[in-house]
matplotlib code that plots the C-alpha trace (Angstrom):
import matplotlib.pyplot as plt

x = [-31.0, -29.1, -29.5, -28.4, -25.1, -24.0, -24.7, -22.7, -19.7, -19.8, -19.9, -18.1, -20.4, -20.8, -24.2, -23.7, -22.5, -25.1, -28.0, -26.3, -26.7, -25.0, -25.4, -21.3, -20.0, -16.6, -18.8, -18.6, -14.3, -16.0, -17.8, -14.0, -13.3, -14.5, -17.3, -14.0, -12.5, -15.5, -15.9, -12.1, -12.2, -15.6, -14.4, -10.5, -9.4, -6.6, -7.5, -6.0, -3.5, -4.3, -8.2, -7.6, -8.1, -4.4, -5.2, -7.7, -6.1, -3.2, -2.7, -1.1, 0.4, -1.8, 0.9, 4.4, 5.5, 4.0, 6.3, 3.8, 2.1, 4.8, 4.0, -0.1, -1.8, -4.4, -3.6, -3.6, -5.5, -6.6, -7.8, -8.9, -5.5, -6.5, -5.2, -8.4, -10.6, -8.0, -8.7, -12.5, -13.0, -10.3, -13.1, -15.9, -14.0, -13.2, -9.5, -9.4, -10.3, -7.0, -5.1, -6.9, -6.0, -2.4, -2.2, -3.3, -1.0, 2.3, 1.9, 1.9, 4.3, 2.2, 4.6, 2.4, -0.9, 1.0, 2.6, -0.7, -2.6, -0.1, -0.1, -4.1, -3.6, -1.3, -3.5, -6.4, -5.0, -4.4, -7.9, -9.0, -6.3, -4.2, -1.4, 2.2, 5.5, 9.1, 10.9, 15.0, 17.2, 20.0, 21.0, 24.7, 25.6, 29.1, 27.9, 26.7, 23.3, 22.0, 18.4, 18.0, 15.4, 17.0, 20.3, 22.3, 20.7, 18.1, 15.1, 11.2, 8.0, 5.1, 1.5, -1.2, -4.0, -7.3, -5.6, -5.0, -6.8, -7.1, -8.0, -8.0, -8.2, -6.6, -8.9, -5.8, -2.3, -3.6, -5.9, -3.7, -0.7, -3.9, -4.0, -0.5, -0.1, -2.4, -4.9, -1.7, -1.7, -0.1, -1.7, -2.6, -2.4, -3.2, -3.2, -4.5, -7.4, -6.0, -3.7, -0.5, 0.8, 4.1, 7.0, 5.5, 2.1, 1.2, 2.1, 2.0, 2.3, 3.1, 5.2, 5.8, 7.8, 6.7, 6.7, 6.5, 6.1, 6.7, 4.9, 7.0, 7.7, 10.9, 14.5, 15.7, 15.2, 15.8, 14.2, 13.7, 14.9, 14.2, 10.4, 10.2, 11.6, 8.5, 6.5, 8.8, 9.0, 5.0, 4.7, 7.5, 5.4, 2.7, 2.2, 0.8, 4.0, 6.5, 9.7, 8.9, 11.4, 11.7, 11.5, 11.1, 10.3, 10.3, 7.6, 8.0, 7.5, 9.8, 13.0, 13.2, 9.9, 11.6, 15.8, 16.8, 19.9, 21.0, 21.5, 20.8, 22.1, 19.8, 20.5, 18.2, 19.2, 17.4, 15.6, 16.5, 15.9, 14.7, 12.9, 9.5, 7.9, 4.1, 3.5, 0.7, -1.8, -4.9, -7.2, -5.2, -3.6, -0.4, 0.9, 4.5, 3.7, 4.0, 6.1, 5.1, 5.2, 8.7, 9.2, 10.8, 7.2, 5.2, 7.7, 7.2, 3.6, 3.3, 5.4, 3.4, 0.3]
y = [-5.3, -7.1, -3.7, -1.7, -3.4, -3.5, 0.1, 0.9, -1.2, 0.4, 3.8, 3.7, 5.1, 8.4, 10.1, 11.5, 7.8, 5.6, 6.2, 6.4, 3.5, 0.5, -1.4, 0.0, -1.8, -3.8, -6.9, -6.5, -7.7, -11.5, -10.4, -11.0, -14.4, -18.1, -20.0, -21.9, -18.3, -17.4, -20.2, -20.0, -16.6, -17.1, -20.1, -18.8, -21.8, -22.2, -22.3, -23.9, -21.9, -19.1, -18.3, -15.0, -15.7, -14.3, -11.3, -10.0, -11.8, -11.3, -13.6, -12.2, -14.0, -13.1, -12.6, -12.1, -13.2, -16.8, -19.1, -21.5, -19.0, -19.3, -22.9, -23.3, -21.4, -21.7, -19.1, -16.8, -13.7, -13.4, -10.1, -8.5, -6.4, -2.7, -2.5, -4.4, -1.6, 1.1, -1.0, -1.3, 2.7, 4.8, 3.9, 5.3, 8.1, 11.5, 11.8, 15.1, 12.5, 10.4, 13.4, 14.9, 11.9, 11.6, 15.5, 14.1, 10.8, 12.7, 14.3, 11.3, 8.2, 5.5, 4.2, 1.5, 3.9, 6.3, 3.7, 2.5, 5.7, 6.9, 4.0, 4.0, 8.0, 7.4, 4.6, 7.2, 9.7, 7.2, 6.1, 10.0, 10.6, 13.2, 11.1, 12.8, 11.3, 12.7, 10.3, 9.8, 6.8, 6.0, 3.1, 3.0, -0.4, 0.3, -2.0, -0.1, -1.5, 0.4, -1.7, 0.6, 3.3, 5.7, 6.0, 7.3, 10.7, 10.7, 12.5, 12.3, 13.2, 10.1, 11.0, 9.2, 11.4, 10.8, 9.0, 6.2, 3.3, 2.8, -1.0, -3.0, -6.7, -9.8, -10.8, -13.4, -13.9, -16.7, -13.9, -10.9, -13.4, -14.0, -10.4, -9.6, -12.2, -11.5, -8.1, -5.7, -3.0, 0.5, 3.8, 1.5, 1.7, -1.4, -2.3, -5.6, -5.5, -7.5, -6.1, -8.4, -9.1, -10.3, -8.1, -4.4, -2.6, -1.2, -1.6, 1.8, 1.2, 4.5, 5.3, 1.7, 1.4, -0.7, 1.3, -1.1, 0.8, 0.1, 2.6, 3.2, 5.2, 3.7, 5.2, 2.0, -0.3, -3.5, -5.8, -9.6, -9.9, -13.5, -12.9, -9.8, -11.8, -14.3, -11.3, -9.5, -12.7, -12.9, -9.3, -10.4, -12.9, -10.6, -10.2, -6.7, -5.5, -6.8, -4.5, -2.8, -1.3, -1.9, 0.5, 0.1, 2.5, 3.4, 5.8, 7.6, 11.3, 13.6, 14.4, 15.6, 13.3, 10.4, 10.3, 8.4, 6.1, 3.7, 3.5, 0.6, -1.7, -3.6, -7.1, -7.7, -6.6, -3.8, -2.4, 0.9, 1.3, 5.2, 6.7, 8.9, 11.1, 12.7, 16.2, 18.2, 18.5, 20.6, 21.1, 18.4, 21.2, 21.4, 18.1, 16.9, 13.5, 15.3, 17.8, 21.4, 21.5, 22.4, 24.9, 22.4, 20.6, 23.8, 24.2, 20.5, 21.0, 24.5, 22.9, 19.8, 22.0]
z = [22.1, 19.3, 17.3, 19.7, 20.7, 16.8, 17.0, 19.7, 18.8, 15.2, 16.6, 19.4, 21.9, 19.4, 19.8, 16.0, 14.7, 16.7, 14.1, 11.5, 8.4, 9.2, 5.7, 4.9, 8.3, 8.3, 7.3, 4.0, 4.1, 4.4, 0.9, -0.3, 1.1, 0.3, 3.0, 4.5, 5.1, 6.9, 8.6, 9.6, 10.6, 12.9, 14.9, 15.4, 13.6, 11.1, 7.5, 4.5, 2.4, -0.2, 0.7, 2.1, 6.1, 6.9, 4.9, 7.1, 10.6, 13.0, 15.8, 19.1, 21.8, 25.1, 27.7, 26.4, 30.1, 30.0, 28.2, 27.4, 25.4, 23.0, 22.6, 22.2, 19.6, 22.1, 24.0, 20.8, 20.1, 16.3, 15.7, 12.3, 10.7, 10.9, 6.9, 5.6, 6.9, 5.8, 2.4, 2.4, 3.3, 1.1, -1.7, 0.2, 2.3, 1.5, 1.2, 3.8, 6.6, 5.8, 6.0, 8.8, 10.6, 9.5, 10.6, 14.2, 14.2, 13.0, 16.6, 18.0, 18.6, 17.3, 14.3, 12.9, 12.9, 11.2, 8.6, 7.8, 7.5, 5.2, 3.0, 3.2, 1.9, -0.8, -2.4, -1.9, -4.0, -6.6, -6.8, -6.1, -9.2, -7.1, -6.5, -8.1, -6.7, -7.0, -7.9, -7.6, -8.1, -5.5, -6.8, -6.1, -8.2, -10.0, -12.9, -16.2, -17.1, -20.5, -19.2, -16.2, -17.0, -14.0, -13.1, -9.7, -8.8, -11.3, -10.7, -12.5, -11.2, -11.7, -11.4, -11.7, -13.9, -14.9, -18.1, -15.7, -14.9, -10.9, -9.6, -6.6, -7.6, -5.5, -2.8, -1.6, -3.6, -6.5, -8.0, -7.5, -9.8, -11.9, -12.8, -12.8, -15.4, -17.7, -17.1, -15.9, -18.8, -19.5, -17.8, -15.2, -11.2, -9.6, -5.3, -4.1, -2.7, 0.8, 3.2, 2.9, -0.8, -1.3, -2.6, -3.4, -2.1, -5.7, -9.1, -11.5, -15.0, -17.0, -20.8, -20.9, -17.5, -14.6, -11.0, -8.2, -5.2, -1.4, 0.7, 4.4, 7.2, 8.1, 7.4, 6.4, 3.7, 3.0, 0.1, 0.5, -3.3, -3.3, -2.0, -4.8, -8.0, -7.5, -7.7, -10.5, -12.6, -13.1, -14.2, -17.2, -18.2, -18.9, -22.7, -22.4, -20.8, -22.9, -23.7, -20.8, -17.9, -14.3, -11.3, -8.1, -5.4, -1.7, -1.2, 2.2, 3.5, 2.6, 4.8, 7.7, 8.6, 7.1, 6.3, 4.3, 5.8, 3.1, -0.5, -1.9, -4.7, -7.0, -7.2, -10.4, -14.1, -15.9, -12.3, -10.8, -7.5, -6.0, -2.8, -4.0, -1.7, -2.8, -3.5, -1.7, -4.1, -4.8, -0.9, 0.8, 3.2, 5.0, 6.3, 7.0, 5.4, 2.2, 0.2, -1.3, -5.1, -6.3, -9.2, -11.8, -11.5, -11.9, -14.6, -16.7, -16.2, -18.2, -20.6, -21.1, -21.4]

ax = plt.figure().add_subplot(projection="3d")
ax.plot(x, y, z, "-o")
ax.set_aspect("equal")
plt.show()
């Protein structure tokens, strides 16, 4: 009986899913965490800062109507954050399901499905190697900063090829400063390997500049620059990237799925700051979550080869 209710809840009822092996199941997220993690996580309880419980937990207030809910974690609902699975399967999962799926949800009006299914898809094509941006800089600061590797209306296309190296390493925010410290190298595209990191959602490392990207879906887009220069400030320290320049990006879908509404000033010397949408590559189809290939890129790429 035990067997057959993990069965069910894994497959959802599905005749085709309910046999099918159940070794690859959501389980393997506590593989990531420490025995006080998993012991947090089993008996609802808080845990102690930094051993990767909140990466894999959201806690929801069970009536919004009760005031008193407001006040005793009690009456809180922790549920597992729909990002660590997302996480766990882009390694295993073809990338035409993500953008099956993202084909189904742009019909739809569930935002934060959408947001996390196309952050899951762009991180997928990195790994798969089929990820090219479009990149172009609307950073509208006044000041002249030589440092800045783009400047206002700037344009470059970023890709990450099979010349890159593709990681996911942080199981909680000590080990992913660990490796931004010290393992962070050129040709290099790195995503933590929990749900919630400070600051960026990737890190792309390419001709000796530093790409920190922010996957959204929103039109609007403000930075926490205090919570980002923590972040920012351990990459400088790394010795493998130093002389290097700073970009960072917002990666959304292309207009008229996502408009962007601001332009945005960087408060931090020697960082341009641009929007990047992906390119539909090679069998991904047609979706509105990404652009068709534009001549100048068909263009660099015959000159380049």
């Amino acid at each position: 009986m035990g067997s057959f209710k993990e069965r069910y809840a894994f497959s959802g009822g599905s005749l085709r899913e309910f046999l099918g092996w159940t070794e690859d199941q959501p389980k393997e997220a506590a593989l990531h965490m420490s025995d006080v993690a998993i012991l947090a996580f089993e008996t609802g309880n808080d845990a102690a800062p930094n051993i990767g419980i909140d990466s894999i937990r959201r806690a929801y207030i069970d009536d919004i109507d009760k005031y008193a809910h407001y006040l005793d974690r009690s009456f809180c609902r922790r549920i597992v954050d729909a990002r660590v699975a997302q996480r766990y399967l882009m390694k295993k999962t073809r990338l035409g399901f993500f953008v099956d799926m993202l084909r189904w949800v742009e019909m739809t009006k569930y935002g934060s499905l959408y947001g996390w299914l196309y952050e899951a898809t762009i991180h997928k094509l990195a790994f798969d190697c089929k990820l090219v941006l479009r990149l172009q800089c609307y950073d509208v600061s006044k000041k002249r900063d030589p440092k800045k590797p783009l400047k206002h209306n700037d344009t470059r296309f970023l890709e990450v090829s099979s010349h890159c190296e593709v990681v996911s390493v942080g199981s909680n925010t000590e080990s992913c400063i660990e490796f931004l410290e010290t393992s962070l190298t050129d040709n290099m595209y790195w995503t933590p390997d929990f749900a919630l990191f400070p600051g960026f959602d990737a890190v792309l490392v390419r001709n000796k500049i530093v790409f920190y990207l922010q996957v959204t879906v929103r039109p609007t887009h403000p930075i926490n620059w205090g919570t980002f220069m923590k972040s920012h400030d351990v990459v400088k320290r790394n010795p493998n990237l130093v002389g290097f320049q700073y970009v960072f990006a917002f990666v959304t879908p292309p207009p008229p799925k996502v408009v962007w509404e601001c332009k945005i000033t960087s408060d931090i010397n020697g960082l341009s700051v641009c929007f990047a949408y992906a390119l539909r590559t090679g069998g991904m189809g047609i979706s509105a979550s990404f652009a068709a290939v534009p001549p100048e890129y068909v263009a660099e790429q015959e000159l380049n080869h």
